[in-house]
C-alpha positions as CSV (number, residue, x, y, z in Angstrom):
1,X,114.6,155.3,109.6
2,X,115.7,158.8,108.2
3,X,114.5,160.8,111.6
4,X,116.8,157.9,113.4
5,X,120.1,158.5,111.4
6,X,119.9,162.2,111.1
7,X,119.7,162.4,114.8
8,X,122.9,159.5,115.1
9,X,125.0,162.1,112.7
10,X,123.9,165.2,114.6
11,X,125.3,163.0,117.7
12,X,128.6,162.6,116.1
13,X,129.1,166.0,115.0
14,X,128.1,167.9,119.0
15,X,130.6,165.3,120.3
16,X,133.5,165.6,118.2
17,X,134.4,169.1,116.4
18,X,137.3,166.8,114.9
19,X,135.1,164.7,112.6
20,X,136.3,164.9,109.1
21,X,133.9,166.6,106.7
22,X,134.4,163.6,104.6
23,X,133.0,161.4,107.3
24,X,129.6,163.4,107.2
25,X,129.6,163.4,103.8
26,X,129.5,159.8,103.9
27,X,126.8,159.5,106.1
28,X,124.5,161.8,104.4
29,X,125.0,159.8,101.6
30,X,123.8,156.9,102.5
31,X,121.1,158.5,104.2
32,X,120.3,159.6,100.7
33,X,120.4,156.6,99.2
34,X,118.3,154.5,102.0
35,X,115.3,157.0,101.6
36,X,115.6,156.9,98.1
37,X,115.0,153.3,98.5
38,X,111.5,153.3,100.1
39,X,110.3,155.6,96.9
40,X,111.6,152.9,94.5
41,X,108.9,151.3,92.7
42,X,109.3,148.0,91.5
43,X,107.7,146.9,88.3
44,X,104.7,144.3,88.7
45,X,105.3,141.4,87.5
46,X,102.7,139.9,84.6
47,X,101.0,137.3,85.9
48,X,100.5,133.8,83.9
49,X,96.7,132.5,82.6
50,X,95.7,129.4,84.8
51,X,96.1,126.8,81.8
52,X,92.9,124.0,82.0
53,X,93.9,121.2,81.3
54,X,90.9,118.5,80.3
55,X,91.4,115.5,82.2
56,X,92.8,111.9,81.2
57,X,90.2,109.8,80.8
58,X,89.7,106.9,83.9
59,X,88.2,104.1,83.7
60,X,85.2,103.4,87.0
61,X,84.4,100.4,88.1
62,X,81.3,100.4,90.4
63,X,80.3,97.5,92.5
64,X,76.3,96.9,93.3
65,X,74.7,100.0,92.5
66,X,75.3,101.2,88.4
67,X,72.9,103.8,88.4
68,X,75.0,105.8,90.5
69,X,77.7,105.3,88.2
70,X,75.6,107.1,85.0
71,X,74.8,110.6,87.8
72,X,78.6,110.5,88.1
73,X,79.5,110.3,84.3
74,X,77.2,113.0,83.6
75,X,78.4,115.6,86.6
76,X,81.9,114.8,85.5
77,X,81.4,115.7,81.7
78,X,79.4,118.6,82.4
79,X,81.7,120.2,85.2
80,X,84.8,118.9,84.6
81,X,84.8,118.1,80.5
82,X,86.1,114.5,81.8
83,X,85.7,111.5,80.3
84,X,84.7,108.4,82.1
85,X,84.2,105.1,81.3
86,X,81.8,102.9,83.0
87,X,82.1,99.4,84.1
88,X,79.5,97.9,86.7
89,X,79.9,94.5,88.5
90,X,77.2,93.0,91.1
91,X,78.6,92.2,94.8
92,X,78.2,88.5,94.1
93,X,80.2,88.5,91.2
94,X,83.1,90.8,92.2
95,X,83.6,88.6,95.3
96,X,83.2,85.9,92.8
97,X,86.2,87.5,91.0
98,X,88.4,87.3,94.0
99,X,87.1,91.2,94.6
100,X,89.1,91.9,91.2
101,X,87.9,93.6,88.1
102,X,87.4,91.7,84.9
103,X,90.5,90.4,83.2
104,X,92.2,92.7,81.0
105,X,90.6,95.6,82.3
106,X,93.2,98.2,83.6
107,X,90.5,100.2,86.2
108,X,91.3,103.9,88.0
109,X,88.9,104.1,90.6
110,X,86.2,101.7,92.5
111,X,83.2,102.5,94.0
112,X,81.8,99.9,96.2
113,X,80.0,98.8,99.4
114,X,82.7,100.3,102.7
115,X,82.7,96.3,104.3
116,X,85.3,95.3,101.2
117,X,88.1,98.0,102.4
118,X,89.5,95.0,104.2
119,X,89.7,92.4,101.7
120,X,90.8,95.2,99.1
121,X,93.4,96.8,101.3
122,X,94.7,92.5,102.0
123,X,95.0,91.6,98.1
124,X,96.5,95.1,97.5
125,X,93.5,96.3,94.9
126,X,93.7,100.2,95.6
127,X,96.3,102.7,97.0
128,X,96.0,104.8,100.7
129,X,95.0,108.1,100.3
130,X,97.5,110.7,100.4
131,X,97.3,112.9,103.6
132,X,97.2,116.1,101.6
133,X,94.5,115.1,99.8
134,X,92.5,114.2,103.1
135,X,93.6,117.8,104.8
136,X,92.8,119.9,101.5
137,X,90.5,122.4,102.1
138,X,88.5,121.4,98.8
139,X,88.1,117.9,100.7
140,X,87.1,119.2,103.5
141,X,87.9,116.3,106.3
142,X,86.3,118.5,109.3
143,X,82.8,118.7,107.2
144,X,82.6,115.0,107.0
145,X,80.3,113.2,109.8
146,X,82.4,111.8,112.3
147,X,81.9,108.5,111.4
148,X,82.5,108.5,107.7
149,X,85.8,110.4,109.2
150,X,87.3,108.4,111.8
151,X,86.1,104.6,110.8
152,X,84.2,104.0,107.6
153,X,87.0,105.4,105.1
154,X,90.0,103.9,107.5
155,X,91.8,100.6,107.8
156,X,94.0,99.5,110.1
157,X,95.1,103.3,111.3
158,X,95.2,104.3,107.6
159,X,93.1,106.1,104.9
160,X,91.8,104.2,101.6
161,X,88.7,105.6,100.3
162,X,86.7,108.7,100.6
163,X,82.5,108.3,101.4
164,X,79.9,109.0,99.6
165,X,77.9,108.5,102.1
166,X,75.9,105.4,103.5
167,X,71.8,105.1,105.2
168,X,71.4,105.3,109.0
169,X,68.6,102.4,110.3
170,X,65.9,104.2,111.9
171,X,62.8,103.5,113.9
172,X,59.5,104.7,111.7
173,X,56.2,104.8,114.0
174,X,53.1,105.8,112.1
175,X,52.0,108.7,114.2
176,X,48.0,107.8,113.7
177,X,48.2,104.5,115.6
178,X,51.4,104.5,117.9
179,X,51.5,107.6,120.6
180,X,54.5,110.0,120.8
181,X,54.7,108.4,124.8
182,X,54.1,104.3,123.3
183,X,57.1,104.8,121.1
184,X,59.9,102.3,122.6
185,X,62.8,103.8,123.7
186,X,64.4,100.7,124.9
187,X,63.6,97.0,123.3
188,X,62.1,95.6,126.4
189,X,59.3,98.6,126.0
190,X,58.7,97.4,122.2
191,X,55.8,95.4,124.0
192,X,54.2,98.5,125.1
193,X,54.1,99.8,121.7
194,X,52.6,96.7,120.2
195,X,49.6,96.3,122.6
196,X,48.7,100.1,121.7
197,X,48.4,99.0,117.9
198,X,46.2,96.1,118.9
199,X,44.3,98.7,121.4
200,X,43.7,100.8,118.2
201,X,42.2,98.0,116.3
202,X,39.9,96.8,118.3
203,X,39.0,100.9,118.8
204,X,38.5,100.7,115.2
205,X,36.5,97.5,114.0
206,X,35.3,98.8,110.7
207,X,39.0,100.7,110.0
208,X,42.1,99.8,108.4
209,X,43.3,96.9,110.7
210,X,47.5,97.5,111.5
211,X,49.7,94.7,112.1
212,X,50.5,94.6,116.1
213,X,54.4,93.8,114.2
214,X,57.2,95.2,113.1
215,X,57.9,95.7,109.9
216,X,61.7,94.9,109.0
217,X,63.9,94.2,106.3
218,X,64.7,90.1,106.8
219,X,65.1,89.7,102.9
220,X,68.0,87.8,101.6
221,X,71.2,89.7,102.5
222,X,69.7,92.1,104.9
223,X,68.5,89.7,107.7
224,X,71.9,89.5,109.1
225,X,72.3,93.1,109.3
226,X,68.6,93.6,111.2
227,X,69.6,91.3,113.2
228,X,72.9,92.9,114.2
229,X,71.2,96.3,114.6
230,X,68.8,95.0,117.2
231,X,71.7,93.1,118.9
232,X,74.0,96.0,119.2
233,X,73.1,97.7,122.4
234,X,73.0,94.2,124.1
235,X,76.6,93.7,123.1
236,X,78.0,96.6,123.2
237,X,79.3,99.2,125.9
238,X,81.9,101.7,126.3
239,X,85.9,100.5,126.8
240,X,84.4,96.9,125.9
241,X,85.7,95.7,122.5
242,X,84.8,91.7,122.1
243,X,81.6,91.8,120.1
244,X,80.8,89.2,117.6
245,X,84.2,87.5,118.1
246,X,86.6,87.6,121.3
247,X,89.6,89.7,120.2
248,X,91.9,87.4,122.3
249,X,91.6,84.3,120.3
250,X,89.0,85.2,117.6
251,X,86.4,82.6,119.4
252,X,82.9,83.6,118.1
253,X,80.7,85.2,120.4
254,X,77.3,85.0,118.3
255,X,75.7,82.6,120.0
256,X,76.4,84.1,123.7
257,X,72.9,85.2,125.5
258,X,72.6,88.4,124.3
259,X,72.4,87.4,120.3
260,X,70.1,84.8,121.2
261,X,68.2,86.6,123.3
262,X,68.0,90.0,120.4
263,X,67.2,86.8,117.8
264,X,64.4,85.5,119.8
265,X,62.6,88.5,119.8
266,X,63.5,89.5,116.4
267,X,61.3,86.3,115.4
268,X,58.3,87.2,117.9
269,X,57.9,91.1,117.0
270,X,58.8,90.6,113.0
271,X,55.6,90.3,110.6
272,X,55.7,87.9,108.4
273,X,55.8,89.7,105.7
274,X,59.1,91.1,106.8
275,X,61.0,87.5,105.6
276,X,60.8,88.9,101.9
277,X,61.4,93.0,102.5
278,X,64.0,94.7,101.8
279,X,64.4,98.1,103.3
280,X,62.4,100.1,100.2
281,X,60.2,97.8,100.8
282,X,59.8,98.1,104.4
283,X,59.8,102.2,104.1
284,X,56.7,101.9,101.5
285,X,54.5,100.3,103.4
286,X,55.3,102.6,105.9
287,X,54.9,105.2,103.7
288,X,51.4,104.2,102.4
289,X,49.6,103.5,105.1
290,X,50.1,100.4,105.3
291,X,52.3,99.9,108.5
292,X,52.4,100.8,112.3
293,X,55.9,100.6,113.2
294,X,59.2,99.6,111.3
295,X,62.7,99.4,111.0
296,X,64.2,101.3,107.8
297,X,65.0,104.7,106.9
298,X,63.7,107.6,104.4
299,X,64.9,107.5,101.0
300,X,64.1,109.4,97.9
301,X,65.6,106.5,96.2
302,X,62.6,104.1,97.5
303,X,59.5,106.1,95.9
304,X,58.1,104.0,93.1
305,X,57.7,107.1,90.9
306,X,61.2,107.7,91.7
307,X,62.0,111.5,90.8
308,X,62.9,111.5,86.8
309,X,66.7,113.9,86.7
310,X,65.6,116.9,83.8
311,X,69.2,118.1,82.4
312,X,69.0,122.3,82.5
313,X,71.9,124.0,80.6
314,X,74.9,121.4,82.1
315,X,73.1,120.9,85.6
316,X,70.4,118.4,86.9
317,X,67.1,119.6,89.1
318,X,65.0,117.6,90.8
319,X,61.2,116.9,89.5
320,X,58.5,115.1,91.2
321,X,56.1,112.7,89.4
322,X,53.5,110.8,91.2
323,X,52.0,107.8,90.1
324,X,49.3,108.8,92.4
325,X,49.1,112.3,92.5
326,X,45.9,112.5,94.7
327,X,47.8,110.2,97.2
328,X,48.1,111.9,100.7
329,X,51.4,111.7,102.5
330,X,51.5,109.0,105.9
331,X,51.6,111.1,109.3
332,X,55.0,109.1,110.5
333,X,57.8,110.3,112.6
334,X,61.3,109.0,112.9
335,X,63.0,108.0,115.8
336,X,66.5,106.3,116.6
337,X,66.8,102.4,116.9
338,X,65.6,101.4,120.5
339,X,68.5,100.9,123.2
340,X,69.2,98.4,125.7
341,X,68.9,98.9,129.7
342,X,71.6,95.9,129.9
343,X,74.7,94.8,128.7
344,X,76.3,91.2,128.4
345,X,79.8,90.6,129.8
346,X,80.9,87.5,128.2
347,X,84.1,87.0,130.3
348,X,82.0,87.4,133.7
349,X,79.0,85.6,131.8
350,X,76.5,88.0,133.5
351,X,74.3,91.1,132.6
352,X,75.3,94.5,133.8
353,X,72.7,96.9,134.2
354,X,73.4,100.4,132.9
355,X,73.4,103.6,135.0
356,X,70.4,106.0,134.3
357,X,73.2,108.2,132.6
358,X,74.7,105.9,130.8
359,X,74.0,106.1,126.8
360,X,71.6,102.8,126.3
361,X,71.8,103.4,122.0
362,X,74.6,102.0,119.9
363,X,75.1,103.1,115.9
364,X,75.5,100.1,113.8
365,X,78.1,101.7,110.7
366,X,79.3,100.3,107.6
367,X,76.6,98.0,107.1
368,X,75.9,100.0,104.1
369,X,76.5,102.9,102.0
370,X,79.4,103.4,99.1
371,X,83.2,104.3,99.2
372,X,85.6,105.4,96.0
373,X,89.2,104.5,95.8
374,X,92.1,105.0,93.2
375,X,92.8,101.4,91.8
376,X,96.2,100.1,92.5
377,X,96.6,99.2,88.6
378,X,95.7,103.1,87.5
379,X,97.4,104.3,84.6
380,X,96.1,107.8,85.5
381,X,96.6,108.1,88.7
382,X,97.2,112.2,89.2
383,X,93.8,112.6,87.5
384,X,92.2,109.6,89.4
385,X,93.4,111.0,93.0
386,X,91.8,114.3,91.4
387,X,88.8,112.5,90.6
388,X,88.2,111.4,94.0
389,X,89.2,115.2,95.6
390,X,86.0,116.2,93.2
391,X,83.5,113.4,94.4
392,X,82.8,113.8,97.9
393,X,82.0,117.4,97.4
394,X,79.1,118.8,99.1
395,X,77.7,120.1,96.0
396,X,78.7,117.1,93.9
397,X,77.8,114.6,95.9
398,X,74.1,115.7,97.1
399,X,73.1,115.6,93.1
400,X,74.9,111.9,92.4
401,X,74.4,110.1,95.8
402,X,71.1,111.4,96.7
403,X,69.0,109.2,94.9
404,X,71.1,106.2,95.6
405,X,68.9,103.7,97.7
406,X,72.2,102.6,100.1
407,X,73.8,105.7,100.2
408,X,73.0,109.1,102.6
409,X,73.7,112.2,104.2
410,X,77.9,111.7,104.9
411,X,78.4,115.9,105.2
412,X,77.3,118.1,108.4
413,X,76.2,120.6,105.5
414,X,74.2,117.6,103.6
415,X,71.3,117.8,107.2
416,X,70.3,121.1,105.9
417,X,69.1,119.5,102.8
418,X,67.5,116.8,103.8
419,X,64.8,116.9,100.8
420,X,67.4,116.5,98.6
421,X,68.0,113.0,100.1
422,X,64.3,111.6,101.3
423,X,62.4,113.6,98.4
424,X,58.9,115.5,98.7
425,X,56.9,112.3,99.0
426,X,58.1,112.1,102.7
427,X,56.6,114.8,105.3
428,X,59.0,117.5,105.6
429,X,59.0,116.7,109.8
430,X,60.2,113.1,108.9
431,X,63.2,114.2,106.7
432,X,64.4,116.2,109.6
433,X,63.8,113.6,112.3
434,X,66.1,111.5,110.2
435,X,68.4,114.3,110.0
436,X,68.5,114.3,114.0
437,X,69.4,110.6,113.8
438,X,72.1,110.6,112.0
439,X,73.6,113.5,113.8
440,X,72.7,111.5,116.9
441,X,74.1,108.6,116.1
442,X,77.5,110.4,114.3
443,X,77.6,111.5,118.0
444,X,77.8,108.2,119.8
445,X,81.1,107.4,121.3
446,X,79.9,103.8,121.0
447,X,79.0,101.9,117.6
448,X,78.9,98.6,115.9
449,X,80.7,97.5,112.8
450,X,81.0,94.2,111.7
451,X,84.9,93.5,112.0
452,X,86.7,94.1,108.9
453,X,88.7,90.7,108.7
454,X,89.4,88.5,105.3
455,X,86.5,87.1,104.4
456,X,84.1,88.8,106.3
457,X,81.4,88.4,103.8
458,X,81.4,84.7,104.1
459,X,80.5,84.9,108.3
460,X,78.0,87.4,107.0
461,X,76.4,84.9,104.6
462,X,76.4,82.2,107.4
463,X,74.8,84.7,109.8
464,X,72.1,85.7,107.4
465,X,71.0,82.1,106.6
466,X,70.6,81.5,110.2
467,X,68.8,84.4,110.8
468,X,66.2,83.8,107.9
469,X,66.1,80.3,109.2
470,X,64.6,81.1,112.4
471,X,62.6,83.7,111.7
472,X,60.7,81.2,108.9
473,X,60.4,79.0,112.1
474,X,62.6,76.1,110.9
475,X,65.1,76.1,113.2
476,X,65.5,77.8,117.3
477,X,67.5,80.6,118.3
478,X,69.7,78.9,120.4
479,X,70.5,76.2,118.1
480,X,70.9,78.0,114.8
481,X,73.2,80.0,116.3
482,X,75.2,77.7,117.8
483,X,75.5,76.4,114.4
484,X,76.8,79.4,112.9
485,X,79.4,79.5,115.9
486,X,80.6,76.3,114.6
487,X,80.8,77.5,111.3
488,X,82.5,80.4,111.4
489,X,85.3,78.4,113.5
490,X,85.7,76.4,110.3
491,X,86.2,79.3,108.1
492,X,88.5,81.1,110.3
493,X,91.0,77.7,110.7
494,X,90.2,77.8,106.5
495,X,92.2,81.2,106.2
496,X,94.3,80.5,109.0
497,X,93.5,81.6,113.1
498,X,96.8,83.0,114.2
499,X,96.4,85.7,111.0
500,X,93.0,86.2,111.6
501,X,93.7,87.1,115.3
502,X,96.1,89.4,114.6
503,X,94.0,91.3,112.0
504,X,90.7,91.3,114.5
505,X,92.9,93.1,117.2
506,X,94.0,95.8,114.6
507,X,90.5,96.4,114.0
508,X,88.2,96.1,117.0
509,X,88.0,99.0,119.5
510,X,85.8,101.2,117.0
């Protein structure tokens, strides 16, 4: 700047010999004063002490699973110096309660089973998230799973929870009986993998003997969801979005061939054991020895001599007990749910055969898992919407939700860690198998979730009585689901069919 006005003044001086003096004068002045100006130094201004403020205390209620609630409590006091107070409610009775907390009970957050979002977003229980919260960089929206980003926390095109994560069902082969080439890929090859177990057997008279069945959790509650894991690939296929119910006039579609046809070979591959397993239950006998082939996942949360949390100077670490420390650790692998080679068109009423590169697996999401949301009746809600900023953290979340039996991995960062989740009693190689199926089936562009609808839990309840129904042999595929079609046509004219059709067409397409 100087170098540029000295050479403007020496301009005006060559050119006229008429200037005034006074005129130059002037302009060395302010030449003066605008280099003085870059060697002014300003004075720094003090800078204030962050303040911490200790948060208001909030009141929790967690639906289903309370033992996650304690982890929570604990990681909040230690980290945050934040009260919390606890109040848990089982799934029956909180949609018992009209999916309310109890009376008189003013409640900041919920933690609960994802498939609710629907009825709590309808009776106007909890708030939307606020979009900055969901594109903070201390939420971290890009590091979540695509899933748990794009469908399991949304409703409706809008944001009401955050995750904290949710299983992935998985196909478990135990590697001793079932070759790496026998393992079914598809569910009209789960045949092939059956005959090889009873080939082993009978290679091995005076041996443990192994079930030619699967192993699967048909227990109360879970049947309906098996079920609708097997039937997924049947029913689903890209840019189709009528599954369970026809989005045009909410007719059910469950008792169409292809969930007849997925029920009537659930009840000829299922042991019988499977009508009374959960899916800890199914993963243990898998894990002991005990079982060929089976439909669960890997969970810390399901070893009997579950890992005891030691408290070290405000932080938790992980130590292993066994019950049977001289036991040896099953060779099993893990492998995605078998696809399907076909498809069902209901409005042609035929079965379309998929193209070699077409994808032949569908994910089945929000079966399971937990969510958090800021109560619409908060009294604290600054700290509450903090609260849930805090929760899904990567670090956070792998020390509360890891030993939770329906929750999972929910961060791209959490697959690095997978013994954090499935613990040290599963073989390392299994852990990250799992790991590979959940990224796999985050990947999908084509998934299954039950539709999120008022009242979905009572279709679900009918579906899961049917399903335990034919698998105990009292009643035929065809027939029980026909049934349940019937059924669920009476509860849908209960809450009224033109609503409920409009809701199903704001939520199908997932």
């Amino acid at each position: 700047m100087e170098i540029h006005l000295k050479t403007n003044i020496r301009k005006m001086f060559y050119r006229s010999t008429s200037v005034p003096v006074a005129i130059l004068l002037i302009g060395f002045c302010v030449l003066s004063t605008l280099v003085g100006c870059n060697e002014t130094v300003e004075p720094k201004l003090a800078m204030p002490e962050t303040i911490v403020v200790k948060p208001d205390p909030l009141v929790m209620l967690v639906v289903g699973d309370e033992g996650v609630g304690d982890r929570i409590a604990r990681q909040w006091r230690a980290l945050e110096d934040g009260e919390l107070e606890l109040v848990g409610m089982s799934v029956e009775d909180f949609i018992a309660n009209d999916f309310d907390a109890p009376e008189d009970l003013a409640v900041d957050v919920l933690v609960y089973p994802p498939e609710m979002i629907a009825e709590l977003v309808n009776r106007a229980r909890i708030r939307k998230v606020p979009t900055d919260l969901i594109q903070s960089s201390d939420f971290n929206k890009i590091g979540l799973l695509k899933h748990f980003r794009i469908s399991v926390i949304r409703h409706e095109g809008e944001t009401w929870a955050v995750p904290l994560g949710a299983p992935n069902f998985s196909l478990l082969v135990n590697s001793k009986v079932v070759s790496e080439k026998s393992i079914p890929t598809n569910w009209s090859r789960m045949g092939r993998a059956l005959s090889q177990i009873s080939s082993y057997d009978e290679g091995n008279p005076d041996g443990f003997q192994y079930l030619a069945k699967v192993d699967m959790p048909l227990a109360e509650s879970w049947a309906a969801w098996t079920f609708l894991a097997r039937a997924a690939p049947s029913v689903c296929n890209r840019g189709k979005l009528s599954t369970v119910f026809d989005r045009e006039n909410i007719q059910p579609l469950i008792n169409l061939p292809p969930f007849v046809e997925a029920l009537e070979q659930l009840k000829s591959i299922a042991s019988e054991r499977s009508y009374e397993l959960d899916p800890a239950g199914v993963f243990r006998l898998m894990q002991g020895g005990k079982s060929a082939i089976a439909m669960s996942w890997p969970s810390i949360a399901f070893d009997p001599s579950l890992n005891q949390l030691v408290e070290e100077e405000g932080s938790e670490k992980l130590t292993t007990e066994k019950l049977i420390p001289e036991q040896t650790i099953t060779d099993f692998s893990v492998h995605p749910l078998p696809g399907a080679l076909r498809w069902y068109d209901q409005k042609s009423e035929r079965w379309i055969i998929r193209k070699k590169s077409d994808e032949k697996r569908v994910g089945l999401i929000g079966f399971s898992g937990l969510v958090a949301s800021v109560a619409k009746e908060s009294l604290n809600e600054q700290t509450a919407w903090g609260f849930l900023k805090w929760l899904p953290d990567k670090a956070i979340s792998k020390v509360t939700m890891a030993e939770c039996a329906i929750s999972g991995p929910f961060r791209a960062s959490h697959l690095g860690e997978m013994l954090r989740w499935t613990g040290d009693w599963v073989p390392e190689s299994a852990a990250f198998e799992y790991a590979d199926v959940i990224e796999q089936n985050h990947q999908r562009a084509v998934v299954l979730m039950f539709p999120r609808i008022p009242q979905a839990s009572r279709y679900l309840e009918v579906l899961d009585i049917a399903v335990r129904r034919v698998i105990a042999g009292e009643a035929e595929a065809q027939v029980a689901l026909d049934a349940v079609a019937w059924r669920w046509d009476e509860i849908t004219d209960e809450i009224g069919r033109e609503s409920q059709r409009k809701r199903l067409r704001k939520v199908t397409g997932i």
